[in-house]
N, C-alpha and C positions, 0 to 999 in steps of 0.2 A: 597333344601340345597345341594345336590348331585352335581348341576352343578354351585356353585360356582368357584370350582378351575378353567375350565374353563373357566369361564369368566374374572379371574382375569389374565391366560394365555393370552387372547384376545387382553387385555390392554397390556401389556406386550410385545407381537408380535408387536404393531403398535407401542408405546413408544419406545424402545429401537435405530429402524431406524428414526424415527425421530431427536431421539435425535441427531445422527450421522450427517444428514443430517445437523442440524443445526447449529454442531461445524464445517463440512466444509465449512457451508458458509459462517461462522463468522469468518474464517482463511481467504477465499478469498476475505471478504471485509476488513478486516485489511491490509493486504500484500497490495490491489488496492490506499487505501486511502496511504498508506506509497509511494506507487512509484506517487502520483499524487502532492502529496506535496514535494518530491524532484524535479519535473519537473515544478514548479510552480516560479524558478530562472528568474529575469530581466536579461536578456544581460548583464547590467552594473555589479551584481553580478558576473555575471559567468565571465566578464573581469577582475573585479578585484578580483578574487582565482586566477586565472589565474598566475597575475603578482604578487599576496603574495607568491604563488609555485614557482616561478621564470621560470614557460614555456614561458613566453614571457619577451623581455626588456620593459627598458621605451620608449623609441621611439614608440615600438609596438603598447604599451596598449595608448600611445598620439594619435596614427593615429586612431587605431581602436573605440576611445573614439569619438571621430571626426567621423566617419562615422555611432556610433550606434545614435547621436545625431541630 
């Protein structure tokens, strides 16, 4: 009975970094899946925010519609 606290220490010691370990890795697979599905844009999306923003005219986004097709 003497060497229970100890062992409930034991556990303790390896749980606590565990645990750590696996809220970073469950931060850095969140963060990866968020920049993987913003990078997952067609061309033709990304031409047309483009020309809703107004960084390009129409002419532009006619030529460049033309060359992504």
């Amino acid at each position: 009975m003497m060497h229970y606290p100890y062992w409930r220490m034991g556990w303790g010691m390896w749980f606590i970094p565990l645990l750590v370990i696996l809220v970073i890795y469950l931060l850095i697979k969140n963060n990866s899946q968020t920049k993987s599905e913003q990078g997952s844009e067609t061309p033709m999306e990304i031409l047309k925010k483009r020309y809703a923003k107004g960084e390009i005219t129409k002419e532009q986004f006619e030529e460049m519609k033309k060359d992504i097709s």
